[in-house]
C-alpha positions as CSV (number, residue, x, y, z in Angstrom):
1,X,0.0,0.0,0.0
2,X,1.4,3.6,-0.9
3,X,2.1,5.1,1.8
4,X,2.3,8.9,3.0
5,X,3.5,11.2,5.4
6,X,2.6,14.0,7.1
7,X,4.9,16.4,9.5
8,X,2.8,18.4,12.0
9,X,3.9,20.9,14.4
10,X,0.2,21.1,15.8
11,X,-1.3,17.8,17.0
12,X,-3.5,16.3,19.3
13,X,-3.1,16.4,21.8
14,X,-2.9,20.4,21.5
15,X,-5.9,22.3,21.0
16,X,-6.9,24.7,18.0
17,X,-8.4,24.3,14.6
18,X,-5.3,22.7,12.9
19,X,-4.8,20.5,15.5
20,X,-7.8,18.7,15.4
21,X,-7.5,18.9,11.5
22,X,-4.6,17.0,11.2
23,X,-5.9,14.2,14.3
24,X,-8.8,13.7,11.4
25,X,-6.2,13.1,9.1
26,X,-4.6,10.5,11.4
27,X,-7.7,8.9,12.4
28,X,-9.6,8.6,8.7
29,X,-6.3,7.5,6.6
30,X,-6.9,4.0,5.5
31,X,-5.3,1.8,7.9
32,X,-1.5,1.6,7.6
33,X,-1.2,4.2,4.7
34,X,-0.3,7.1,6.9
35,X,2.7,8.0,9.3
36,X,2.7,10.9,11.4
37,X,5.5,13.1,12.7
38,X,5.7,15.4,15.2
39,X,7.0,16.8,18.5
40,X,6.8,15.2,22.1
41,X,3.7,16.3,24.3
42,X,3.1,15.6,28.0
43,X,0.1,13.5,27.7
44,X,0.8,12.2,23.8
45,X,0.9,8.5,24.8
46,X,-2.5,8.4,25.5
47,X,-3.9,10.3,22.9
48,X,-1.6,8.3,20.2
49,X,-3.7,4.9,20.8
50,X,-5.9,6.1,19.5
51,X,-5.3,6.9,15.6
52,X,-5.3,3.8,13.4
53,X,-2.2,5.3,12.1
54,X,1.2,5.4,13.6
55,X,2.3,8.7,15.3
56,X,6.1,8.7,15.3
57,X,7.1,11.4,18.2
58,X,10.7,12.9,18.3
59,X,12.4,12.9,21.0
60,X,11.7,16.4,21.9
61,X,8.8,18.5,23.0
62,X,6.7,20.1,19.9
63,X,7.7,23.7,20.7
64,X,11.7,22.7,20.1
65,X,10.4,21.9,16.2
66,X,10.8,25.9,15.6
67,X,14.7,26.1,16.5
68,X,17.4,25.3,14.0
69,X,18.3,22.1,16.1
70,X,14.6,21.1,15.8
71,X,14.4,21.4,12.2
72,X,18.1,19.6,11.6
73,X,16.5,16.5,13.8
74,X,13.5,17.1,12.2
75,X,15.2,17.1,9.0
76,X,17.0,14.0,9.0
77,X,13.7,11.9,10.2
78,X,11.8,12.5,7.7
79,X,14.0,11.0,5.6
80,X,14.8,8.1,7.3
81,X,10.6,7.5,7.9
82,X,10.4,8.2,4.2
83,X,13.1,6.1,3.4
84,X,11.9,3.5,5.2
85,X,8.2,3.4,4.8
86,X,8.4,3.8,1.0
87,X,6.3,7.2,0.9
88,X,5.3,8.3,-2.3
89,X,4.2,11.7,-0.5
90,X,4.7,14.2,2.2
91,X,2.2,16.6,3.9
92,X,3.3,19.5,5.6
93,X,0.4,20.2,8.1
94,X,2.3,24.2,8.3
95,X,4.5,26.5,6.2
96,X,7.1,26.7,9.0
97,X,8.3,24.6,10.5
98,X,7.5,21.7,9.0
99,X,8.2,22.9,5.4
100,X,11.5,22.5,6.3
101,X,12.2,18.7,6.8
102,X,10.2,18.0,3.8
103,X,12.1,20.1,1.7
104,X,15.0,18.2,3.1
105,X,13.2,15.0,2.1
106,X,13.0,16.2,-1.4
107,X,16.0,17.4,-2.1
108,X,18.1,14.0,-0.5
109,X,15.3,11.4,-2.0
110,X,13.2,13.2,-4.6
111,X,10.1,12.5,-2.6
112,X,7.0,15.4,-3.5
113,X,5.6,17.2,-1.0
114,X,2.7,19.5,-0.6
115,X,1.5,22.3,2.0
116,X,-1.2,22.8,3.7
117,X,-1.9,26.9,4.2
118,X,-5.0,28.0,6.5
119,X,-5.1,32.1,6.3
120,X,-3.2,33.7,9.0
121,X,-0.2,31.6,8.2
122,X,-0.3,33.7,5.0
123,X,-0.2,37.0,5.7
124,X,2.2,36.5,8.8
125,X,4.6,35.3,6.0
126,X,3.4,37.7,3.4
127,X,4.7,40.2,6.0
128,X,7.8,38.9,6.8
129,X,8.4,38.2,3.2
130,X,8.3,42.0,2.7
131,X,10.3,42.8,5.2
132,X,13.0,41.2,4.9
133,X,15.0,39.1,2.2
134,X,16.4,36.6,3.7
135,X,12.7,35.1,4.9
136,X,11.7,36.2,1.3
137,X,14.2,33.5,-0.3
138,X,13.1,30.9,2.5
139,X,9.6,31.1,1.8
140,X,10.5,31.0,-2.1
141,X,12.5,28.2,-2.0
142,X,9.6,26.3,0.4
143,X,7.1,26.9,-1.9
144,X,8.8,26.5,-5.3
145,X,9.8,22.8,-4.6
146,X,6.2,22.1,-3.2
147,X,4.1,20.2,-5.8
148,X,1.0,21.7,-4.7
149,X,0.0,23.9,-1.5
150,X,-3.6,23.3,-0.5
151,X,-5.9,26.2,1.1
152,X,-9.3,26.0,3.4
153,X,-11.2,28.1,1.3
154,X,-11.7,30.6,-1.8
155,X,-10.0,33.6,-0.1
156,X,-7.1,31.7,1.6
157,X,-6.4,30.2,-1.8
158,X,-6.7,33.6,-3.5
159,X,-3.9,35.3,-1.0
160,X,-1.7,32.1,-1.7
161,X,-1.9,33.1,-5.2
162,X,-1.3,36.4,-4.7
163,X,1.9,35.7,-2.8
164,X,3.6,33.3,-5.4
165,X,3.6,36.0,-7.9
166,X,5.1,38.6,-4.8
167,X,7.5,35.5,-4.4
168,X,8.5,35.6,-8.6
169,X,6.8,31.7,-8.8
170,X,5.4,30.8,-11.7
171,X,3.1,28.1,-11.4
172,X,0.1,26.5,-13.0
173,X,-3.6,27.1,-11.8
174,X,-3.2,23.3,-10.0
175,X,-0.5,24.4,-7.8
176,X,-2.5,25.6,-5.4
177,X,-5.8,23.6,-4.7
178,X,-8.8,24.5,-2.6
179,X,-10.2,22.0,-0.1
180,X,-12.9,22.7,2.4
181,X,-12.2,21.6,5.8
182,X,-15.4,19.5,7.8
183,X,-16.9,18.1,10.3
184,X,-17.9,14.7,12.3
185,X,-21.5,14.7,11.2
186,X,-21.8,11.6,13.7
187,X,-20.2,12.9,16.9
188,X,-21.4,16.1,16.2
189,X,-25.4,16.3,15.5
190,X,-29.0,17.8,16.3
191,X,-31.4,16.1,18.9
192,X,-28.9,15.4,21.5
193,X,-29.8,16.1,25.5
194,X,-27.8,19.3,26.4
195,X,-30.1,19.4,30.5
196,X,-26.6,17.9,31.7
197,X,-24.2,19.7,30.4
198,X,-26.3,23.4,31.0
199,X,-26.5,22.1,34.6
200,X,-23.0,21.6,35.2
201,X,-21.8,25.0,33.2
202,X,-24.8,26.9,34.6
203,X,-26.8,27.5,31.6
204,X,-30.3,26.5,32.9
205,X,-33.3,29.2,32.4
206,X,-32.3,31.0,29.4
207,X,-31.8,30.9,25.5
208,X,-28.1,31.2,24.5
209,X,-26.0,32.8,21.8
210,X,-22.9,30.6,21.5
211,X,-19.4,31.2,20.2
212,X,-16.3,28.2,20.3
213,X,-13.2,30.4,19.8
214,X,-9.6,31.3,21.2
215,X,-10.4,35.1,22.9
216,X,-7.9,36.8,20.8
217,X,-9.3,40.2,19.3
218,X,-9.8,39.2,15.8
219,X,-12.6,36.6,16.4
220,X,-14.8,39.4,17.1
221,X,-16.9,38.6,20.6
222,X,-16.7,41.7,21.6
223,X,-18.9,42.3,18.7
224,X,-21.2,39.5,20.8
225,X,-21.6,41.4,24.1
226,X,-22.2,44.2,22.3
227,X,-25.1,43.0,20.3
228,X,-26.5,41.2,23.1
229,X,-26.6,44.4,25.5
230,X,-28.4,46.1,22.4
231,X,-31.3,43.3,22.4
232,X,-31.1,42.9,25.9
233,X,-34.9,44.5,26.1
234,X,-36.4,43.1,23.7
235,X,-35.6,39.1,24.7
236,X,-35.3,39.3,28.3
237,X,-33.9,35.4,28.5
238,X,-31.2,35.7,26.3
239,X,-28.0,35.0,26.7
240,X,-24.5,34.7,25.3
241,X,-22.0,31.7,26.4
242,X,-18.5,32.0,25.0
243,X,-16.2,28.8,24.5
244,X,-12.8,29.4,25.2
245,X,-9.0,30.6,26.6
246,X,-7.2,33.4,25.3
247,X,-5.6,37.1,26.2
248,X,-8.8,39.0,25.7
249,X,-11.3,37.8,28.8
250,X,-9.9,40.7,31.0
251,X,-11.5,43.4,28.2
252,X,-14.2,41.2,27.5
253,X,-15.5,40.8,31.1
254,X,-14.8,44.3,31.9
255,X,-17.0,45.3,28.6
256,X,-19.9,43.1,29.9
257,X,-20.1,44.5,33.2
258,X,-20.2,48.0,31.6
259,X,-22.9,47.3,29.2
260,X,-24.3,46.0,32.3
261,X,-25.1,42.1,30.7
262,X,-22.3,40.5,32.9
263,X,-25.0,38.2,34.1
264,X,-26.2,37.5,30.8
265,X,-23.1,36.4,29.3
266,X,-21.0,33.4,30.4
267,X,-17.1,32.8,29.7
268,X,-16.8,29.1,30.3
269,X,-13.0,28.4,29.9
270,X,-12.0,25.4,28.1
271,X,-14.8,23.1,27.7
272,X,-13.6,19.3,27.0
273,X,-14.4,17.7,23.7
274,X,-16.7,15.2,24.5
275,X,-19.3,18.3,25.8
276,X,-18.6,20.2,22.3
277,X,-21.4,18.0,20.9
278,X,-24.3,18.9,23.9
279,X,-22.7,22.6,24.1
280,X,-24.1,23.2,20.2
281,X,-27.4,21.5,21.1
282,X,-27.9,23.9,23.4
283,X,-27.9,27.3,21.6
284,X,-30.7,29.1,19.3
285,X,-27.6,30.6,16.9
286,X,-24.3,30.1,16.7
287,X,-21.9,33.2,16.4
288,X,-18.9,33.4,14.4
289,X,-17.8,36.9,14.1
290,X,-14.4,37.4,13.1
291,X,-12.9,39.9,11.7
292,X,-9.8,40.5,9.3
293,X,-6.8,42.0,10.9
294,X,-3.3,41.9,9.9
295,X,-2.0,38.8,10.8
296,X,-5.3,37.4,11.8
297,X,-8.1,36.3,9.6
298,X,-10.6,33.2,9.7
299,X,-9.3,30.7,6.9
300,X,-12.1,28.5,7.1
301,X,-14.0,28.4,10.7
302,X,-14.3,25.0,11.5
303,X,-16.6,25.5,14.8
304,X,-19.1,27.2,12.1
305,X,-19.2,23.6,10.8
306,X,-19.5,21.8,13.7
307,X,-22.3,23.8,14.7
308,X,-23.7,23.6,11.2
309,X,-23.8,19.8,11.9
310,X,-25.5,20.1,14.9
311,X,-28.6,21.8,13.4
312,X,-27.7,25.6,14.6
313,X,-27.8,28.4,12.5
314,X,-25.3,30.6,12.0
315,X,-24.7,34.5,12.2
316,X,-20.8,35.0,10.9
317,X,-18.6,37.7,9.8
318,X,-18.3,38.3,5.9
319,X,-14.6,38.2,5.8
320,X,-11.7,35.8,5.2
321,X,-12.7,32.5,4.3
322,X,-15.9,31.8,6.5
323,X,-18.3,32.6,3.2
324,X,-16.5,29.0,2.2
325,X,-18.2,27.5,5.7
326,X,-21.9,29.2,5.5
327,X,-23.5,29.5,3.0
328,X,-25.5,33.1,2.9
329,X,-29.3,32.6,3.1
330,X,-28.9,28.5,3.7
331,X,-27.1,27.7,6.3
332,X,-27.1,30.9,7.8
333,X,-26.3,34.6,7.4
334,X,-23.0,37.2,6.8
335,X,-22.5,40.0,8.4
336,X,-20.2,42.8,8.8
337,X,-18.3,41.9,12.2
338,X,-17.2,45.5,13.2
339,X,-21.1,46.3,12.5
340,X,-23.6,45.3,16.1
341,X,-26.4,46.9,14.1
342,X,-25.9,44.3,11.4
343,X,-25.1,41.6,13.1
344,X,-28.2,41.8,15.7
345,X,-31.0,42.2,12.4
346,X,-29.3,39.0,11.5
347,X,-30.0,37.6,14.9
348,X,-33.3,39.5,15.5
349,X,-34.7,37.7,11.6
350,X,-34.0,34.2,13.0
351,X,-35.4,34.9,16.8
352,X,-38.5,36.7,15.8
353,X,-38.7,33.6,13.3
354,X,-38.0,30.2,14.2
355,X,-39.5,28.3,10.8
356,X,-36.8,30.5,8.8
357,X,-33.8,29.4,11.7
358,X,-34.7,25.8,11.7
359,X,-34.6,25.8,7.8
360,X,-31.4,26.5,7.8
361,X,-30.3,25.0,10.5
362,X,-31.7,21.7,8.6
363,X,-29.5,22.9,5.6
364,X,-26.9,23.3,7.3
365,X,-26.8,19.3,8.7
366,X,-27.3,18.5,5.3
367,X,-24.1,20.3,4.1
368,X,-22.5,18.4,6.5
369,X,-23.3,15.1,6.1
370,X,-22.9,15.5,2.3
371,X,-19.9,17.7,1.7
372,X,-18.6,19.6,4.9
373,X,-17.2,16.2,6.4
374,X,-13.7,15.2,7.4
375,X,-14.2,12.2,5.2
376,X,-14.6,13.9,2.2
377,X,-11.3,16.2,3.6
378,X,-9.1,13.3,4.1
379,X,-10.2,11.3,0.5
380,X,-9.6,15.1,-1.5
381,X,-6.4,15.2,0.6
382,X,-5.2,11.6,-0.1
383,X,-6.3,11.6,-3.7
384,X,-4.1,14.6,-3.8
385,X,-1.3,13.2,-2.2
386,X,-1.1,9.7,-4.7
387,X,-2.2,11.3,-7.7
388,X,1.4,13.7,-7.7
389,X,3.4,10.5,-6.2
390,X,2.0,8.3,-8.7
391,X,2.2,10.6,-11.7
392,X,6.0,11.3,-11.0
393,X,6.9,7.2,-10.4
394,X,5.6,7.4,-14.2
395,X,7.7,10.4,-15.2
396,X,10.8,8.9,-13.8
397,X,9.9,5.3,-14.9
398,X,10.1,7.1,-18.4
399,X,13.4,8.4,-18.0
C-alpha cells in the first residue's frame, strides 16, 4: 500500500483548529497508509492509541520543532521514515516549521511534497516576506519545490496566489488547490440532551448565543456582548456563552459588566471535547464573528461547521474564508463583524422567526453530512497526495 507522510507541528493532543485537522487526518487514513510526525507532548501516549495510524514522536517536545536544532532532527527523520516506509508523498500540516524537513526530504530522496496553508499563516509570511530578504528567499525556495499547497477556502487560496507572484513563482492554476475543511456529522449532530451539560456549566433558564473560539481580538466577541446588550430589552432570557481561553477575557469581562449584561453572558474556559457536541445543542444561533486584521483572519471556521452539523444556524462575519463554511441565506447569514447593528438584524430575523432558523439549521446538517465532512477532507487530501506521487513514479519510470 502507498504510503504517505505528514509532519505536524500542531497535534493532538494540543488544542486549535489545525490540531484537530490533522488528528482527522490520522484517524480517517486508510489503515496503515499514513505515518505521522511530530514533537513530544506531555500527555501524547495516550492520545496516540488512538489513531489507526502510527504517530512517530521525536524525541523532543513540539515547541523545540521551531529552532534550527529542531528542524536539523526534524530534517534527518523525515528521511529516514520516508526512506523506510516507502512514501510516495509528504504533507506538511504548516509553512514553517515543518516545510522545512520535507524540503529536506526532497532534495536527498526526490520524494514530493505539498503544504497545507489555513489564512493567518499567509499573511504573517506575506509580511515577513516584505520585510526582509532573507525570509523572502526561505519562503520562495519552500514553496517553489512544493508540488502543490492546499488552502481552506476561496480567499485563503486567492492570497496564496497572490503571494507566489510577490514570491517571482510561476506556477500552474493546479499548484494551489482548494479543499474545504469538515466536520464529524456523527459525533457532532442535532437532537442530542444538552439538560446535563447546561447544569454543570450553569446554563439552565435562558436561550443562548454561543461562540467556540480562542479570545484573541480578531474573532470578534466583543462584537457578541455588544449585540446582546443592544437586544437585551427586547428578549429578556437571552444570553451569550463563550467557548474558550485566550488574552482578551480581561476586556471582554470588563465590557460586559459595563454594558451592564455580565450576568447575561458566560465565559466558560475550556470546555472538554466530549461536551462540544451537547454545548451546540444547546444554543438558538451560533456566532462566528471574526474579523480581518493583519495577521489574523478566519481561513475556514471549523466550529461554524461543527455547529452547522448540529442543526444551529449561524450568524458569521463576511470576511476571510468563513463565506467558504456558510452559506448566505442556507445555512445561515454574513454579516459585517465590526457592525452590532448588522449583526443583531441577523440575529433579531432568526429569533422573531423560528420556521426560517430551523430551515437552515436543517441545511446546514445537510451540508454536513454531504460535503462539509472530514471524510470527504481526508479522500480530497489523499487523492491529492497519490495522484502527484504516482504521476512522477511514471515520469521517472520514463526516463
Amino acid at each position: 500500500m502507498p504510503r504517505q507522510l505528514l509532519l505536524v507541528y500542531d497535534f493532538p493532543p494540543m488544542g486549535g483548529g489545525i490540531a484537530r485537522w490533522m488528528g482527522e487526518l490520522a484517524k480517517r487514513f486508510p489503515t496503515g497508509s499514513l505515518i505521522v510526525s511530530t514533537g513530544q507532548d506531555a500527555s501524547s501516549a495516550a492520545t496516540d492509541r488512538q489513531w489507526p495510524n502510527p504517530v512517530d514522536r521525536l524525541p523532543l517536545a513540539s515547541r523545540r520543532l521551531r529552532t534550527l536544532q529542531g528542524i536539523v532532527r526534524w530534517s534527518r527523520r523525515a528521511v529516514a521514515l520516508a526512506n523506510s516506509f516507502g512514501v510516495e508523498f509528504v504533507w506538511c500540516g504548516n509553512i514553517k516549521p515543518a516545510g522545512y524537513p520535507a524540503m529536506w526530504a526532497n532534495a536527498r530522496l526526490g520524494v514530493p511534497y505539498g503544504i497545507l496553508v489555513h489564512g493567518g499563516d499567509l499573511l504573517i509570511l506575506q509580511r515577513q516576506a516584505r520585510a526582509s530578504v532573507l525570509k523572502r528567499r526561505a519562503a520562495r525556495a519552500l514553496f517553489r519545490r512544493a508540488s502543490v499547497v492546499v488552502a481552506n477556502s476561496e480567499w485563503t487560496r486567492d492570497l496564496c496566489r497572490s503571494i507566489l507572484d510577490e514570491l517571482g513563482i510561476v506556477a500552474p492554476l493546479d499548484k494551489v488547490q482548494r479543499v474545504p475543511l469538515g466536520s464529524d456529522p456523527v459525533l457532532f449532530r442535532p437532537g442530542l440532551d444538552p439538560a446535563e451539560v447546561r447544569s454543570r456549566y450553569g446554563l439552565n433558564g435562558r436561550r443562548w448565543l454561543l461562540s467556540v473560539a480562542r479570545l484573541t481580538r480578531h474573532k470578534g466577541i466583543d462584537t457578541g456582548v455588544r449585540v446582546l446588550a443592544m437586544l437585551s430589552e427586547r428578549y429578556p432570557d437571552l444570553g451569550y456563552a463563550v467557548v474558550g481561553t485566550g488574552e482578551e477575557l480581561p476586556r471582554l469581562e470588563s465590557l460586559a459588566r459595563d454594558l451592564a449584561v455580565a450576568d447575561r453572558v458566560r465565559f466558560l474556559g475550556d470546555v472538554p471535547d466530549r461536551d462540544l457536541p451537547a454545548m451546540y445543542n444547546t444554543a438558538e444561533i451560533y456566532l462566528g464573528l471574526s474579523r480581518l486584521m493583519a495577521d489574523q483572519v478566519e481561513g475556514f471556521g471549523i466550529s461554524l461547521v461543527e455547529a452547522a452539523a448540529c442543526g444551529v444556524p449561524v450568524v458569521a462575519g463576511r470576511t476571510g474564508g468563513i463565506p467558504d463554511a456558510v452559506h448566505e441565506g442556507k445555512t445561515g447569514l454574513l454579516v459585517d463583524p465590526d457592525s452590532p447593528d448588522d449583526v443583531g438584524q441577523a440575529i433579531r430575523s432568526l429569533l422573531d422567526d423560528p420556521d426560517r432558523a430551523g430551515t437552515m439549521g436543517r441545511a446546514g446538517r445537510r451540508a454536513v453530512e454531504t460535503y462539509y465532512n472530514w471524510d470527504r477532507v481526508t479522500a480530497d487530501l489523499a487523492g491529492i497526495g497519490h495522484e502527484i506521487g504516482m504521476r512522477l513514479r511514471m515520469e521517472v519510470a520514463h526516463q
